[in-house]
VEXRO-49645 format. One record per residue (C-alpha): x, y, z. Coordinates in steps of 0.5 Angstrom, whole numbers, plus 500, padded with zeros to 3 digits. Layout:
REM residues N
XYZ ...
***
This chain:
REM residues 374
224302310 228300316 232294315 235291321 239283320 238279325 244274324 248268329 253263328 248257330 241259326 240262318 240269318 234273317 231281316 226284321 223290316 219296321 215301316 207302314 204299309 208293309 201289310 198291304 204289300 205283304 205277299 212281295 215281302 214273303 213270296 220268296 220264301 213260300 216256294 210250293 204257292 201255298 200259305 197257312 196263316 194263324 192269327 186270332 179272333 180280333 186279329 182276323 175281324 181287322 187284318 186278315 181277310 185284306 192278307 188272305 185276298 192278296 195271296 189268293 190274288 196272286 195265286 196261292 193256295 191260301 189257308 187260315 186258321 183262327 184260334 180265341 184271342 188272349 193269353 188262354 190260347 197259349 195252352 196245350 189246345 191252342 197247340 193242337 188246334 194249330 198243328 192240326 191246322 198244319 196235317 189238314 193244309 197237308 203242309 211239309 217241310 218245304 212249306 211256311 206258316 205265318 204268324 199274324 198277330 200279337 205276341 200269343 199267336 207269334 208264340 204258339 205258332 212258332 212252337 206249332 212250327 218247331 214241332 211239327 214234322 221236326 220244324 218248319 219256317 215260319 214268317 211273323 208279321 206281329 200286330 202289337 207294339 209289344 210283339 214288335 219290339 219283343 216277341 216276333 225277334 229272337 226266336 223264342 216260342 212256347 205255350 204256357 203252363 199252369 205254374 209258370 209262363 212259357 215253360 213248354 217251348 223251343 227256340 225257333 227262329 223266324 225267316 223274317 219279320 214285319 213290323 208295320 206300324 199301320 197296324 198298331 193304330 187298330 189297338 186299344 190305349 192299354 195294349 199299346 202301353 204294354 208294349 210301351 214297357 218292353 220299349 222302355 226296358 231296353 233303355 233301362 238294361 242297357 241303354 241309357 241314352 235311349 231311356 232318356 229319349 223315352 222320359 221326353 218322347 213317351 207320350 210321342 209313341 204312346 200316341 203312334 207319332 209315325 217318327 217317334 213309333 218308328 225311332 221306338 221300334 227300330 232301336 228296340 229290335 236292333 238292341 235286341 238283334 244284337 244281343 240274339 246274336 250274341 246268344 241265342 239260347 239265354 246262355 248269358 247276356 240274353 238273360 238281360 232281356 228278363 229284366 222285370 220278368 222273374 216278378 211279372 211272370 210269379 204276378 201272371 201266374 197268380 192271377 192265371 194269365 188272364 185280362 186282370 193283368 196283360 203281360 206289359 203291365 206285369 213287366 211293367 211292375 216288374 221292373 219297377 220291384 227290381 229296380 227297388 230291390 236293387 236299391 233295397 240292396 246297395 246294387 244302385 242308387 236310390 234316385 236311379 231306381 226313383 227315376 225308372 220307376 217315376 218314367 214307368 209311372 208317366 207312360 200310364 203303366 202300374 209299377 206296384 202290387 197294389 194297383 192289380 185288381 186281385 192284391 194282394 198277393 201270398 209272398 209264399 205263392 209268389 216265390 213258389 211261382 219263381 221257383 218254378 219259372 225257366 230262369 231258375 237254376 238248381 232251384 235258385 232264383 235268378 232275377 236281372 237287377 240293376 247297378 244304374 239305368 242302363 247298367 243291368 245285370 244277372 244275379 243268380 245267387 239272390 236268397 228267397 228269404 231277401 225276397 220274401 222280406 222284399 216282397 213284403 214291404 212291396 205289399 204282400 203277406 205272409 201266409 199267417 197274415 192271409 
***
């Protein structure tokens, strides 16, 4: 078993593990934590077709009072019923403080319910145990949560951190192709913001962990969250150097938003996209080297993953529309586009003073039209 420490000044430190059958052994892992023998597990429809009823025996068996609560899957559950649904399930249980939620699914149910937990009767613990390749390596580690907003992804949410993680790789092979390359593109961003060495292990390893190679899933994952753990706990509330983890999210979030968070275009597909525009402006700038940006974006492209407007079912797209999205997306700052753009692969950094009309022009020449063009 992997063990990797996710520990910061401002938050209880907490063990994120990444091994097979941590699932089937679940309640040895998390009963320390559940002092009052009663759990409250969330999870989706097709979480609970596949996992649940397995995890729910196994508390049940070993005496606790067990609950579940099953809310629609997709990124639509990330809304304002979702979170009623959820909190609701908490009054119901009776839950109090000293009680602890577990999150068992994808990155959506890992955001509502941590959010659930944040607010509910001031905050309570929460567990995850996250059942795709993206929530393992991204969503489940950091302590971000939130629901979504009609104009901009995650703009209602907290900072609230896990009291620990489960990534069993056994689960991931329950998953379809192309969930499994959405998280192949939070995988590979880290090697691109900030770890070059990693990156070009994935140029040759990538079809090893597309297909869940158990070493090469594992390698993967692992390094993933230790990237990420470090920059956590460096800074946990985004002040800084955790910007970084946005590489690719101030375009694929404004995409996300016009086409409204839906199956048209998963979340890893839209970062994927991202990336490979940011990567592009930086070279459009003089920030890097236009071979650089070519290769990311040529490693983007063989892992099966979209790296332009073009390939979403809706193009194209209003430049207008896509810059008012990032206006209203959480990274802006006084009403400033902030974006992560790169100097080389694993050499990003955050630019705050990019001008809209740069953008606008950029967004242009990647396929968008101008509003008198639509």
């Amino acid at each position: 078993m992997t063990t990797i420490p996710v520990a910061g000044g401002a938050f209880t430190p907490y063990d994120v593990l990444v091994d097979t059958g941590l699932v089937s052994d679940v309640v040895s892992h998390v009963s320390p934590y559940l002092k009052n023998k009663r759990v409250l597990i969330v999870c989706d429809a097709n979480v609970d077709a596949l996992h649940a009823d397995g995890v729910v025996a196994q508390f049940e068996a070993a005496g606790f009072k067990t609950f579940k609560t099953v809310v629609p899957a997709g990124e639509q559950t990330k809304s304002w019923e979702g979170l009623e649904t959820v909190t609701d399930a908490f009054v119901d249980a009776g839950l109090d403080r000293k009680d602890v939620v577990i999150a068992l699914g994808g990155g959506v149910i890992g955001d509502l319910t941590g959010f659930a937990a944040s607010i509910y009767m001031r905050g309570i613990d929460f567990i995850q145990i996250p059942t795709t390749v993206l929530a393992q390596v991204d969503s489940s580690v950091g302590g971000k949560t939130a629901i979504d907003h009609p104009r901009g992804k995650n703009l209602i949410g907290a900072f609230h951190q896990p009291r620990k993680v489960l990534c069993d790789l056994d689960v991931l092979s329950t998953l379809p192709a192309r969930e499994i390359k959405c998280g192949y593109a939070e995988v590979i961003k880290y090697g691109l913001l900030g770890d070059k060495v990693f990156f070009e292990w994935l140029e040759i390893n990538d079809q090893k962990v597309l297909s869940l190679d158990t070493d090469a899933i594992k390698y993967a994952v692992a390094r993933s969250v230790e990237m990420k753990a470090e920059i956590v706990a460096a800074d946990e509330r985004e002040g800084g150097k955790r910007a970084l983890l946005n590489l690719g999210h101030t375009f694929g979030h404004a995409l996300e938003a016009e086409v409204g968070f839906g199956d048209t275009l998963l979340h890893g597909e839209a970062v994927a996209i991202g990336m490979a525009m940011a990567f592009r402006y930086s070279a459009r700038a003089g920030l890097c080297s236009k071979a650089d940006a070519d290769r990311a974006v040529a490693a983007i492209a063989q892992s099966g993953l979209p790296t332009t407007i073009a390939e979403i079912r809706n193009a194209p797209f209003d430049a207008d529309r896509l810059i008012e999205h990032m206006g209203h997306d959480k990274k802006a700052e006084g009403g400033k586009l902030v974006f992560v753009l790169a100097r080389a692969i694993g050499e990003a950094f955050v630019a705050k003073d990019v001008p809209a009309a740069d953008i606008y022009d950029f967004l242009l020449t990647e396929g968008a039209l101008a509003r008198l063009d639509a």
